[in-house]
N, C-alpha and C positions, 0 to 999 in steps of 0.2 A: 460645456467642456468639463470630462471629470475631472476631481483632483489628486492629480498624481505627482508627490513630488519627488525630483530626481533627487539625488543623494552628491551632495561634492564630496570630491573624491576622500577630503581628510576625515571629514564625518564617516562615512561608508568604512575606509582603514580602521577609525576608530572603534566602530562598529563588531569590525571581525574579531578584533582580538581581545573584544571584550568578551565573545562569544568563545574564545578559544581560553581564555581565563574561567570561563563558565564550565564548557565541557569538560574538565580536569577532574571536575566535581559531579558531572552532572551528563546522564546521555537514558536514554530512550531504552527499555526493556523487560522484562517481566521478571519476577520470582518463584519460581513454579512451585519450585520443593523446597524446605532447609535439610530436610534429612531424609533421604540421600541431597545433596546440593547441586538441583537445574534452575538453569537460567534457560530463557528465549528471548534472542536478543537478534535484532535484524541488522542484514550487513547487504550493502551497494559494492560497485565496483569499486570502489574507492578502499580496497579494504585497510591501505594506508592509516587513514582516517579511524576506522570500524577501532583499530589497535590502540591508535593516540586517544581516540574517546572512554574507550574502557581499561587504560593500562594503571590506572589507581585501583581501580577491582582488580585484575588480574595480577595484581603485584599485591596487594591486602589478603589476598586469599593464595596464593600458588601455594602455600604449606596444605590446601586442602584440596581433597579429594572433590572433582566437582565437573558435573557437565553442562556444554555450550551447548543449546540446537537453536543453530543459527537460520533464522528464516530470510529469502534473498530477495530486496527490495525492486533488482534489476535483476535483468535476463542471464543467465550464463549457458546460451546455447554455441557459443562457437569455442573452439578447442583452445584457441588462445587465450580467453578470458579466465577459463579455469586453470589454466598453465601461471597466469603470472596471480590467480590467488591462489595456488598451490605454495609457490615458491614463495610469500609474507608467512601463510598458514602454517607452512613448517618450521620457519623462525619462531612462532608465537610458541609450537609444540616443543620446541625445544628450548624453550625458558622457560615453558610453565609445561612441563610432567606431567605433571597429576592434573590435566584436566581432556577431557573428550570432549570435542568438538560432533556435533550432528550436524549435517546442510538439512533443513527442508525444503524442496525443488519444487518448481511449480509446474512442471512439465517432465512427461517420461525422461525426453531427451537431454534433459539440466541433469536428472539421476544418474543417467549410463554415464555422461562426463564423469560426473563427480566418483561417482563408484569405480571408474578405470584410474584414476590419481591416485587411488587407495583413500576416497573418503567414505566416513559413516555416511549415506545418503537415502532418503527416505524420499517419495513422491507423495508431499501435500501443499496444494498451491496455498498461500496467503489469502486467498479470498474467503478461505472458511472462518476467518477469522471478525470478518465485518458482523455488527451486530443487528438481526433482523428485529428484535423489536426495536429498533431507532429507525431503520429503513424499512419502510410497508406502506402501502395504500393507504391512501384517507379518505373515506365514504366520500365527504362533502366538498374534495375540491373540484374546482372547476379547468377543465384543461383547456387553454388559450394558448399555449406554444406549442409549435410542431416538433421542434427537435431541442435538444439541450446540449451542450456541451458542459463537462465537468471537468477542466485541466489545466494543471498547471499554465503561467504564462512565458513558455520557453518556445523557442522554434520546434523542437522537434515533436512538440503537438501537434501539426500541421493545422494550426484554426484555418486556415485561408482556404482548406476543403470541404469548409460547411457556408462559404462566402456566396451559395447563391442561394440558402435559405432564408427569407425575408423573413421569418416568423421565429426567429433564432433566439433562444434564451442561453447566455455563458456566466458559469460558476466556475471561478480561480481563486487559486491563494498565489502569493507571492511573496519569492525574499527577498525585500528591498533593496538588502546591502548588498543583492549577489546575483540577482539576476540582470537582464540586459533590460534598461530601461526604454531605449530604443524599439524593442519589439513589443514593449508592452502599450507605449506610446503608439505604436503603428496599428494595433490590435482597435484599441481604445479611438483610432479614428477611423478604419478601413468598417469598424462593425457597428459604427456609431446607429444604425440602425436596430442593432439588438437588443434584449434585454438584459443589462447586466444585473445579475442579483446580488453582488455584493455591494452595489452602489446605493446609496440612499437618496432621497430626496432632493438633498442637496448638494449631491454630487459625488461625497464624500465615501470612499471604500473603505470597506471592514470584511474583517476574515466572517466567514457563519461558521455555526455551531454546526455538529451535525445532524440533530434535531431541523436546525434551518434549513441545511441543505433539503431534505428529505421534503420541505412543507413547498420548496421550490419543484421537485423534480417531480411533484406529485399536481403541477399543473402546466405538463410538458408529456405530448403524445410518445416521443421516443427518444433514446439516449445517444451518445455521438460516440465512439471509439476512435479515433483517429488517427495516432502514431503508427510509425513503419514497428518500432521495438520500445519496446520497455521491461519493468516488472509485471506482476500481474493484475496489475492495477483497479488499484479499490473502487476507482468511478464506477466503472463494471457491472461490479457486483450490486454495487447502489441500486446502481438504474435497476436492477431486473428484481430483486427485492421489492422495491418500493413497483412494480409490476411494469415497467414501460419497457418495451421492447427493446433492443440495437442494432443497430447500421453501424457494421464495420467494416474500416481496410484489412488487407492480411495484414498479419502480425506475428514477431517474435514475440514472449513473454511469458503465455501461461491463460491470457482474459478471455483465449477461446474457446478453454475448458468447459467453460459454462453456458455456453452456447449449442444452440441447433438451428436447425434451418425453420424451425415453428416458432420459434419466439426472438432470432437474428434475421440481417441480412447480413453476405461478405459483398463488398461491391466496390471493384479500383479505385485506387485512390487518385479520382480528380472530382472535383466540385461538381459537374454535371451527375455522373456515375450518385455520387450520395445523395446529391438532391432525389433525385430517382429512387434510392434507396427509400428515402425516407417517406416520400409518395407513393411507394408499393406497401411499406410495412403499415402505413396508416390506415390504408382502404383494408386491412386485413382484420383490422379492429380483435384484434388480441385481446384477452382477457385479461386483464392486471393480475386477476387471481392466481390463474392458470401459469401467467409467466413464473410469478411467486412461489407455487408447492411446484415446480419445476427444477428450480434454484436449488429449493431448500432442502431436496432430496439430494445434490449433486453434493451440496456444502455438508453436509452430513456423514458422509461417506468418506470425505476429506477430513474430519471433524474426529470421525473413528480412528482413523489412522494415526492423528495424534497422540489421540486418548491410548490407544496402545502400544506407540513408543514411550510414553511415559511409562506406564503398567510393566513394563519390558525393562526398564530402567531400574524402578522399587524389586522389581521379582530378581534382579542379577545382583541387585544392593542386601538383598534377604531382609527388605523391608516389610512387613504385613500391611499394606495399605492396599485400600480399592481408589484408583485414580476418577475412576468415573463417578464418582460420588464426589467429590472434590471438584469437577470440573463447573456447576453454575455454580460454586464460590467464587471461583477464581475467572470466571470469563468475564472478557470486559472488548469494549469494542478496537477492532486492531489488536488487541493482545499486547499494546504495549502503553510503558506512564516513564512518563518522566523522574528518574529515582535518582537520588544523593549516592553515591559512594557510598559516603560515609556514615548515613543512615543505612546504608544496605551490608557494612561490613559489619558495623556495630550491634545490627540485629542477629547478622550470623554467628559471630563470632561467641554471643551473649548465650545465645541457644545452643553451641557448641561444646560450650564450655562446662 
């Protein structure tokens, strides 16, 4: 049995608001530019959340001139979603002035939303941003799993559509204090057959690095896509990087950007349909390589489009800078680190001034 323990409920309270003591100070983002002053900072539905995490920067800085491009963790293809982040978004623009806000979309149809609300919106999914030298082939491993799953452990992963692969390897992270312990538990006995890779020897589960990930997915024939919707989710991009094909359900989000019919399948979502899936994509014996400068051509393209919204940025700022020269300084994997506020005002403001 692994070891999983549940959280009572006073610890887990505890927990959160230790975490919401934390964020005050403290939230996920990059610093692209000081002069002119870009951030890229990622935002979910929740943009509630997105504002309380970053309202000590945005309040340390509104006296300056400064832009947001906000890349979108989750899906915003239905009209309502971007309706009720229009109406937070406009509050935020009318406290703080002096700052632009850019959406990067991960999908044409996230862009037309955005740009009918009257947002700055640019088409570049999130996936360009995962790092191919951490994800890639490795000469000498040996593949002993048919399929992998890399996903969170929430219901709306659907694991239970990969329940009739017997050769099943699954990689998750988990937030103890906040997910549903129930479902992880239920996962943890229904899949007792698979391999978990973040469990050790003795039972005991640990987050992997992403190096780990990569040394996992790379003795696993093909990758698992599973959700009805989400973001554009980094599993994704992993699996076809690191060369192993996908089997996937439809999907809202963006993950199918990077997909064709020579290095995917799309195939219904019920466990019979994938297992199918993943016994057609195997007999097809795909090239790891081949899936890889496939990829890497798609994420590149995506990759440009950044590189010259920034450049588009400096040139209306009447900066003389070449962005693209500056960009394998500044890349890092996901595009985002964990920064202090207050290390992050105290640099700007230093160099400002």
């Amino acid at each position: 049995m692994f070891k999983f323990d549940a959280l009572e409920e006073k610890r887990r309270n505890r927990i959160k608001q230790m975490i919401e003591i934390c964020h005050k100070y403290v939230a996920s983002y990059m610093i692209i530019s000081i002069k002119p002053l870009i951030f890229l900072i990622q935002i979910d539905l929740d943009t509630t959340r997105f504002i309380r995490d970053h309202k000590f920067l945005f309040d340390s800085l509104k006296d300056q001139k400064a832009y947001f491009i906000c890349s979108t963790a989750w899906h915003y293809e239905r009209s309502e979603n971007v309706r009720e982040f229009t109406k937070l978004i406009e509050k935020l623009k009318i406290e703080y002035p002096n700052f632009t806000l850019i959406i990067l979309c991960n999908t044409v149809r996230q862009r037309e939303l955005f740009s009918e609300n009257g947002f700055l919106a640019v088409f570049c999914n999130n996936n360009c941003f995962i790092d191919e030298n951490i994800f890639l082939p490795l000469p000498d491993s040996k593949k002993n799993i048919d399929a992998v799953y890399d996903a969170r452990l929430v219901g709306w992963k659907r694991h239970y559509l990969a329940s009739e692969i017997k050769n099943l390897g699954l990689i998750y992270y988990a937030i103890s204090w906040n997910e549903d312990n129930s479902y992880m538990n239920e996962i943890f006995r229904d899949f007792a057959f698979a391999k978990f890779f973040n469990h050790t020897e003795n039972g005991e589960c640990r987050k992997l690095s992403p190096e780990e990930i990569n040394e996992a997915l790379n003795q696993c024939r093909v990758g698992l896509c599973l959700s009805a919707e989400e973001g554009a989710m980094y599993a994704s991009i992993q699996y076809l990087l690191a060369g192993l094909p996908v089997v996937t359900t439809p999907s809202l989000g963006g993950r199918d950007l990077f997909f064709d019919d020579e290095i995917s399948l799309t195939v219904e979502p019920t466990p019979k349909a994938v297992k199918a899936g993943v016994d057609e994509i195997i007999k097809r014996n795909i090239q790891p390589d081949f899936i890889r400068e496939r990829t890497l051509k798609r994420i590149n393209e995506h990759r440009l489009t950044f590189i010259s919204l920034v450049q588009k940025i400096y040139e209306q700022e009447g900066v003389n800078k070449d962005f693209s020269q500056e960009w394998s300084g500044l890349f890092r994997n996901k595009m985002l680190r964990n920064l202090n506020h207050l290390e992050t005002v105290e640099i700007v403001k230093s160099y400002l001034d």
